[in-house]
C-alpha positions in Angstrom: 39.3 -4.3 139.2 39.0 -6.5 142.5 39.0 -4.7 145.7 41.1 -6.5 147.9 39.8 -6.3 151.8 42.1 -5.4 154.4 41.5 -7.6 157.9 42.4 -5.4 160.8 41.7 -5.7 164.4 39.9 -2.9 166.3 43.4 -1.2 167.5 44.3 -1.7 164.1 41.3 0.4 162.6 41.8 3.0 165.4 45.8 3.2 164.4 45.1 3.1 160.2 42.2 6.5 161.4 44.7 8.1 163.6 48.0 7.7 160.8 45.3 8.9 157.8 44.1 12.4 160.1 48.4 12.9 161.3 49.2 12.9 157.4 45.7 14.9 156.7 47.1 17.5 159.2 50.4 17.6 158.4 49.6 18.4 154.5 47.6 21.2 155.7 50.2 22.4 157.9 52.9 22.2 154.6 50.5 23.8 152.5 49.3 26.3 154.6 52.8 27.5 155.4 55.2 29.5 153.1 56.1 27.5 150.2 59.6 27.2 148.3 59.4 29.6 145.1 60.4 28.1 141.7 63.4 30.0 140.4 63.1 32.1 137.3 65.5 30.7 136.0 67.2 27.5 133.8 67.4 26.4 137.3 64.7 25.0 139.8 65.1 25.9 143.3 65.9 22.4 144.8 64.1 23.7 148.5 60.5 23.9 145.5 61.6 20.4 144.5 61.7 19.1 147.4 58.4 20.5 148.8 56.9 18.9 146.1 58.5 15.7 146.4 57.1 15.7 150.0 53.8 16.5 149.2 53.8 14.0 146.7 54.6 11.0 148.9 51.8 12.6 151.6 49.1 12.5 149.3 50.4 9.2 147.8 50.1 7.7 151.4 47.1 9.9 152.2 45.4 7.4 149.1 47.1 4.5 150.4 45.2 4.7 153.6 42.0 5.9 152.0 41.8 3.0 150.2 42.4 0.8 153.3 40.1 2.3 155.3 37.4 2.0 152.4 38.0 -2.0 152.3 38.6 -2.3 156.1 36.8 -5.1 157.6 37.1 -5.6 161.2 38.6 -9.0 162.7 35.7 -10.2 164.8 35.6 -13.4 166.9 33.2 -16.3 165.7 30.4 -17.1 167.8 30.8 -19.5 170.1 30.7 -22.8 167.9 33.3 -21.7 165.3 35.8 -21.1 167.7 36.9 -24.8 168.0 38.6 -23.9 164.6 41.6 -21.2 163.5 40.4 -18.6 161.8 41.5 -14.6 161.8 42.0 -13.1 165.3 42.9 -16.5 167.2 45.8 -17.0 169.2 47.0 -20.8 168.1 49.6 -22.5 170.7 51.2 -25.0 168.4 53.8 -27.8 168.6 56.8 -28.0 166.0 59.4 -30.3 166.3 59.1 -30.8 170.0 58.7 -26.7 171.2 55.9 -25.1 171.8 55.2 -21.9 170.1 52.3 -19.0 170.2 50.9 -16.9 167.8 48.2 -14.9 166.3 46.6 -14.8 163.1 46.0 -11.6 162.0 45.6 -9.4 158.5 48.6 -8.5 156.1 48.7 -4.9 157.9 49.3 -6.3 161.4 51.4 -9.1 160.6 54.8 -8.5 162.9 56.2 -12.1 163.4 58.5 -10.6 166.0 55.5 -9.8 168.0 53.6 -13.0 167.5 51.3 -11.8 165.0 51.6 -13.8 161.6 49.2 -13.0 158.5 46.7 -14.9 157.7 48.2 -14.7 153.6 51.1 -15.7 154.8 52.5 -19.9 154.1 51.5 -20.5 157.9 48.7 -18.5 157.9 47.3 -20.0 155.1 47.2 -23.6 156.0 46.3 -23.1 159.5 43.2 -21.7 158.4 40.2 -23.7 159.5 42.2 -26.4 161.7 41.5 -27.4 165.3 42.9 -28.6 168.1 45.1 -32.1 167.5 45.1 -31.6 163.7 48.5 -31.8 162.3 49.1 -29.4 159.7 52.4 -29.6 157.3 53.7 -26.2 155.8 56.2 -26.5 153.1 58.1 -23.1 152.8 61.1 -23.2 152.1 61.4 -26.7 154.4 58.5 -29.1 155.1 57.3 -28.5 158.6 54.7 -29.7 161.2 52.4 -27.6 163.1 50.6 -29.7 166.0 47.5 -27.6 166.9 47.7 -28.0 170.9 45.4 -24.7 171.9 42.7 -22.5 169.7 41.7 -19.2 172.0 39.7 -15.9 170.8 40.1 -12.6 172.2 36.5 -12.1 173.2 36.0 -7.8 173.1 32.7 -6.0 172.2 31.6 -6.6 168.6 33.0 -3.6 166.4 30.4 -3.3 164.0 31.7 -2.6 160.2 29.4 0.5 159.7 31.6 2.7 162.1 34.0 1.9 159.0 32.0 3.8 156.1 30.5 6.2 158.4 34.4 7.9 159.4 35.2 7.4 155.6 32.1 9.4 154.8 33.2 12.0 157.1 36.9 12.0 156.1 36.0 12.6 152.8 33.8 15.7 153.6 36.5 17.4 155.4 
């Protein structure tokens, strides 16, 4: 089985921690409290069924977001000679038929094209990858388009190092 790696930005991380502990707590808080009796009956109480259904899309998500967490790598800027070239976590001000548009590249989890933020899986994503500034790069999905790299900038924040990730895994899983 291939692990796929999930790119996520430092908010990211802290978000994907804080959603996994909410669900953790809130199936303790289900569990913990009175739950629905199954009927004696040909029929099952539907309040039981229920319950149950809940607690299965909890858990399902709780191992949804273990599983992130557990290939989480963090999006970190490049040192200071790689970032003449697009890669995850730059902002790219590009050209396309004559307006000038701004985004980020980001991972598959923080994509929100809306908010600027496009995947870096995505048709865009993908071919941007590894430009620079004044390269022309031609996306064909679903029409053929030009993307004229005019600008290539990097968040610059304290490195996040990836051990942080393992170490709150190790603990979540002890709890």
């Amino acid at each position: 089985m291939v692990l796929k790696k999930f790119y996520l930005t430092k908010e990211g991380l802290e978000k994907t921690k804080k959603d996994y502990e909410d669900l953790k707590n809130l199936k303790l808080s289900k569990t913990n409290g009175e739950v629905p009796k199954i009927w004696h009956s040909e029929d099952l109480n539907p309040e039981y069924l229920a319950f149950q259904e809940d607690l299965g899309f909890i858990e399902s998500r709780l191992n949804d977001l273990e599983y992130i967490l557990k290939n989480a790598e963090i999006i970190k800027p490049p040192s200071k000679g790689g970032q003449g070239s697009i890669g995850l976590g730059a902002t790219v001000m590009v050209q396309v038929d004559g307006q000038t548009d701004e985004f980020t590249l980001v991972g598959t989890l923080e994509a929100n094209p809306s908010l600027g933020r496009i995947s870096n899986e995505s048709p865009v994503g993908q071919q941007l990858l590894g430009h620079r500034i004044g390269d022309e790069v031609v996306v064909s999905s679903p029409i053929r388009t030009i993307y004229k790299i005019k600008k290539i900038k990097y968040k610059i924040n304290p490195q996040y190092p990836g051990s942080h990730i393992k170490l709150f895994f190790k603990a979540v899983k002890k709890n």
